[in-house]
C-alpha positions as CSV (number, residue, x, y, z in Angstrom):
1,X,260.6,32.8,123.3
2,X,262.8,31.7,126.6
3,X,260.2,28.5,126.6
4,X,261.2,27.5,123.4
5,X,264.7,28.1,123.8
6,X,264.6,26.4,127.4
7,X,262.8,23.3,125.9
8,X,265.4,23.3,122.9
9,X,268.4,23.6,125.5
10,X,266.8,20.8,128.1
11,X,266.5,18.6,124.7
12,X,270.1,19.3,123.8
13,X,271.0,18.2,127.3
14,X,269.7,14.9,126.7
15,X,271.0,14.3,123.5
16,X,267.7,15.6,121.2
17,X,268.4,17.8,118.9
18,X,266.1,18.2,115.8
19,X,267.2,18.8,112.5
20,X,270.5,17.8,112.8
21,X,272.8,15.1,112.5
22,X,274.9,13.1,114.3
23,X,276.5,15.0,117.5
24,X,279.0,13.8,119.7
25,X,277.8,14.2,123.6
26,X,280.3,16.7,124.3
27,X,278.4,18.5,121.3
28,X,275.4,18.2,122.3
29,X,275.9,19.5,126.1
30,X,278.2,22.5,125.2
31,X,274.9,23.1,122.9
32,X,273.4,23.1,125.9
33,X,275.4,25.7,127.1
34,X,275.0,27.7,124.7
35,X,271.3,27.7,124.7
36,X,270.8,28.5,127.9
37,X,273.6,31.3,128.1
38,X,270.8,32.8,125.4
39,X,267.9,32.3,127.8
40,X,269.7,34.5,130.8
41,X,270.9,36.7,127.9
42,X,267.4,37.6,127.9
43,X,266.2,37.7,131.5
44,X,269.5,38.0,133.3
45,X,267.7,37.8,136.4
46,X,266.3,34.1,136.3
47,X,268.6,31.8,138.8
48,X,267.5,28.8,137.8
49,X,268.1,29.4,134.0
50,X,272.0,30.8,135.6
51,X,271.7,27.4,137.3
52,X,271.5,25.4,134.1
53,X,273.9,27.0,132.3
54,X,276.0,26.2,135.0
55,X,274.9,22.7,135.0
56,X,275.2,22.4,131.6
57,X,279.0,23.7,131.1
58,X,279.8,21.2,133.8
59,X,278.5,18.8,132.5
60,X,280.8,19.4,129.4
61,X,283.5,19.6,131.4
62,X,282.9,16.5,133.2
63,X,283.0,14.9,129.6
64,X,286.0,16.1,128.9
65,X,287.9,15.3,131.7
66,X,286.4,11.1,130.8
67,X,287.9,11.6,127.5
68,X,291.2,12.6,128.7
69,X,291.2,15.9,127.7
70,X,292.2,17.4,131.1
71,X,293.3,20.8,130.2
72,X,290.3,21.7,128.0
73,X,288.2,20.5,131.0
74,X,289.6,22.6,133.3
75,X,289.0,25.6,131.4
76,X,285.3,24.7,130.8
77,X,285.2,23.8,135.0
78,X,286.5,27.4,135.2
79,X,283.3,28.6,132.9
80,X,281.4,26.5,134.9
81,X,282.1,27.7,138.7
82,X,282.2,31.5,137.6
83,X,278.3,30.9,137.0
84,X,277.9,28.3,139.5
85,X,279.7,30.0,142.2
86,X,277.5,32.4,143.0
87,X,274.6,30.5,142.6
88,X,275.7,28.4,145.1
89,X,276.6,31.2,147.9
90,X,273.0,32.4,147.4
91,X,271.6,29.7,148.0
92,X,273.7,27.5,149.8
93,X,271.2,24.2,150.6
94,X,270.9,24.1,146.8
95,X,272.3,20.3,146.7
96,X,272.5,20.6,142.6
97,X,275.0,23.6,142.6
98,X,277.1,23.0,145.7
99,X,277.8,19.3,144.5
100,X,278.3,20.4,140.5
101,X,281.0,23.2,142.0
102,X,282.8,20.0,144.2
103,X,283.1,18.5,141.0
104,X,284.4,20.8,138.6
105,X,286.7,21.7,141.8
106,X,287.8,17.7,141.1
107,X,288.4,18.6,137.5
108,X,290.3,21.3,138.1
109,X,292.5,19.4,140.8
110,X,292.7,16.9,138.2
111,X,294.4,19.4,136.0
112,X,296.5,20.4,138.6
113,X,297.9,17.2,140.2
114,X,298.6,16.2,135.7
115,X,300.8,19.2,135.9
116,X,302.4,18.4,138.9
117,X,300.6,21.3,141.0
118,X,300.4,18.9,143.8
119,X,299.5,21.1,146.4
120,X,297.3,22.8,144.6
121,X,295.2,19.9,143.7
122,X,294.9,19.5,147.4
123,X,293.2,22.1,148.2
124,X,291.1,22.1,145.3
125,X,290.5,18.5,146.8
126,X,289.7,20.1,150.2
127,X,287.2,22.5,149.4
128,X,285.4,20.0,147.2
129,X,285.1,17.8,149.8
130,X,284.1,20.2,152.5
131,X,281.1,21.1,150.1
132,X,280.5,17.6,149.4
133,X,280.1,17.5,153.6
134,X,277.8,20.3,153.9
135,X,275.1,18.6,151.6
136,X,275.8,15.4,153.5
137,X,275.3,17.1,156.9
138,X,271.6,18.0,155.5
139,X,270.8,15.0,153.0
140,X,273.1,12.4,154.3
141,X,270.8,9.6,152.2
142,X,271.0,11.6,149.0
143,X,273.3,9.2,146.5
144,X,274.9,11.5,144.1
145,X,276.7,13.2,147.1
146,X,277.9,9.9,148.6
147,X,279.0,8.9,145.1
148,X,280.6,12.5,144.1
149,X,282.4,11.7,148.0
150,X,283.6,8.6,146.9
151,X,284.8,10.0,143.9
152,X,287.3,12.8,145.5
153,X,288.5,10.5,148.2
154,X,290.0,8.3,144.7
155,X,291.5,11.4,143.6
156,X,292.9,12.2,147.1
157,X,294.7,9.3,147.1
158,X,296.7,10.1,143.7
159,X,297.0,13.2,145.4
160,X,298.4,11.1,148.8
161,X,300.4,9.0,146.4
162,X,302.5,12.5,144.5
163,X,303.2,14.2,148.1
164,X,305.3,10.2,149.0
165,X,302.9,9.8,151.6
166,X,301.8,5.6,150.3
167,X,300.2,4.8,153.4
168,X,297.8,7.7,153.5
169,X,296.9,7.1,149.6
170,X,296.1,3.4,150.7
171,X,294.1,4.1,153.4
172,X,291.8,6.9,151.4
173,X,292.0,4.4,148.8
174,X,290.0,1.6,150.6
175,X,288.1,4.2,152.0
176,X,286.5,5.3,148.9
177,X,286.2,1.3,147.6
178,X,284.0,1.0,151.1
179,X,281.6,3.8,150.2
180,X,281.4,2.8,146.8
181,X,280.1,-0.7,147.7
182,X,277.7,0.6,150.0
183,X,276.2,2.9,147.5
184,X,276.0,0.0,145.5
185,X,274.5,-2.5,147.5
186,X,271.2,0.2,147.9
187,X,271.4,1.8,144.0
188,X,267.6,1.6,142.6
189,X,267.9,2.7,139.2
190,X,269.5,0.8,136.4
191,X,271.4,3.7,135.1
192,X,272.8,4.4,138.9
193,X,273.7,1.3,139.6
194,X,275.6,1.0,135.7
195,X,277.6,4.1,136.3
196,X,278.4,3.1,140.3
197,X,279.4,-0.2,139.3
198,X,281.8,0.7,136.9
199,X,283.5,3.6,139.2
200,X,283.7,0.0,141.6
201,X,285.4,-1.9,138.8
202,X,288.2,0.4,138.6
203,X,288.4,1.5,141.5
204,X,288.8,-2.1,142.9
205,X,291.3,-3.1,140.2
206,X,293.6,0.7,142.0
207,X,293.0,-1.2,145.2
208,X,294.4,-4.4,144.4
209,X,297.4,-2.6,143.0
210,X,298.0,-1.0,146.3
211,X,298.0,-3.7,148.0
212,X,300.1,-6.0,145.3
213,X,302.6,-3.1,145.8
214,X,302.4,-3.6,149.8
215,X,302.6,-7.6,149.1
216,X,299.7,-8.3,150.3
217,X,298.6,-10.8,147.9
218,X,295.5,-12.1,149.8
219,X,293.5,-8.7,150.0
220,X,295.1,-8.1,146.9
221,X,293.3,-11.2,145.0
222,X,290.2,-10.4,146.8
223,X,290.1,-6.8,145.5
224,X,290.9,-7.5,141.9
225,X,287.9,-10.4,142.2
226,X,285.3,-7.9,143.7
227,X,286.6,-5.6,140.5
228,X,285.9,-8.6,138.2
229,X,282.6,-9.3,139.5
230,X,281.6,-5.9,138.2
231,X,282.7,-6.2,134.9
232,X,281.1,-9.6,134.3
233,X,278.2,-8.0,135.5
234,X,278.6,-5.0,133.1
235,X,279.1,-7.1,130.5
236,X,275.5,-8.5,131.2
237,X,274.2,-5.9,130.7
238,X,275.7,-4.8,127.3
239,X,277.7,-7.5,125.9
240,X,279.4,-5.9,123.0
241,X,280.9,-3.0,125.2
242,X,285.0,-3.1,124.3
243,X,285.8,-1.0,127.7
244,X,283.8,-3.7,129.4
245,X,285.5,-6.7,128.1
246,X,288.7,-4.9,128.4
247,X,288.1,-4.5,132.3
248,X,287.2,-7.8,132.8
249,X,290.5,-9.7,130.5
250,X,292.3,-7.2,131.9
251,X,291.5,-7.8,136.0
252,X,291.2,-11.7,135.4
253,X,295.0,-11.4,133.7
254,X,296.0,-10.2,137.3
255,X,294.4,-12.7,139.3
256,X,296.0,-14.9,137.3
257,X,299.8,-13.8,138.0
């Protein structure tokens, strides 16, 4: 019985489910959830089926948060790190859990800075970053923690930017546009390298609107060319994307001006 529901749960996590129809992602993963809050219903003991569940609420929540719905996503991070949590204090070199609670911490400092919880979102910031650290200090080549350590230093500088401190938000910017392009330059898979590239796009397009704001043109031109370099090269790869093409007239508009 917990086979079958852990094979039905691992297929809902990657968009299989059988015998239905159409489901959105968001559906498909808080299926997920579900299924595998079922499997520790019935061994309650099992860490890694805790561990999934965990896994699998954040991922909901990660969703979420990319469709803009930032205060349901925090409430699902919540879910998420009351089952995560604890995995993670017991076993604290487990890379999966400590970097899946740094980002529902992101999430939830998402939430907070929206609502103008400022300070809040900076220490939510903090302690995902100080986690993010830890799994560094013992995998320093492992990817997914450089990218999830790019990702909070772009939050930190919205962060930066709400407690009047432009400089700092600038700095942390570029910061996290450097790491970024050296995770790129050594991605090896294709679904990696789609998902790093277009966290660079945007994230180059926030740089050259720093430093448009600081008059800088120069770096500002060479920013918002690096950002349209990734979108022509997302738009290889799928042609009839509308976010895609959106990036790209939308970055080539500003070099332009």
């Amino acid at each position: 019985f917990k086979r079958a529901i852990a094979k039905a749960a691992s297929d809902a996590g990657q968009g299989i489910v059988y015998g239905e129809g159409a489901l959105t992602l968001t559906q498909l993963r808080t299926k997920a959830a579900r299924l595998w809050l079922e499997v520790v219903s019935n061994d309650p003991k099992d860490p890694e089926s805790r561990l999934q569940m965990g896994l699998s609420y954040a991922e909901v929540a990660n969703l979420l948060q990319e469709t803009g719905e930032i205060r349901k996503a925090e409430k699902v991070a919540t879910q998420a790190l009351s089952v995560l949590t604890p995995y993670q204090k017991r076993f604290p070199k487990e890379a999966r859990a400590s970097l899946a609670v740094a980002a529902q911490k992101g999430v939830i400092a998402l939430s907070q800075w929206d609502r103008s919880a400022t300070k809040k979102s900076e220490e939510s910031l903090t302690q995902a970053l100080e986690m993010v650290e830890g799994v560094l200090k013992e995998q320093p080549g492992l990817v997914e923690a450089q990218y999830r350590r790019a990702m909070l230093l772009w939050q930190f500088s919205e962060v930066f930017d709400g407690l009047a401190n432009p400089e700092k938000s600038g700095e942390v910017l570029v910061q996290a546009q450097q790491q970024l392009s050296a995770i790129l330059t050594n991605a090896n898979s294709s679904l990696e390298t789609e998902k790093i590239s277009r966290s660079f796009a945007y994230l180059s397009a926030d740089v050259g609107d720093s430093y448009e704001l600081k008059g800088k043109k120069e770096a500002s031109q060479k920013a918002f060319k690096n950002s349209l370099m990734q979108w022509e090269k997302l738009l290889e790869s799928d042609p009839k994307s509308l976010e895609y093409q959106e990036g790209y007239d939308w970055v080539l508009s500003r070099i332009k001006q």
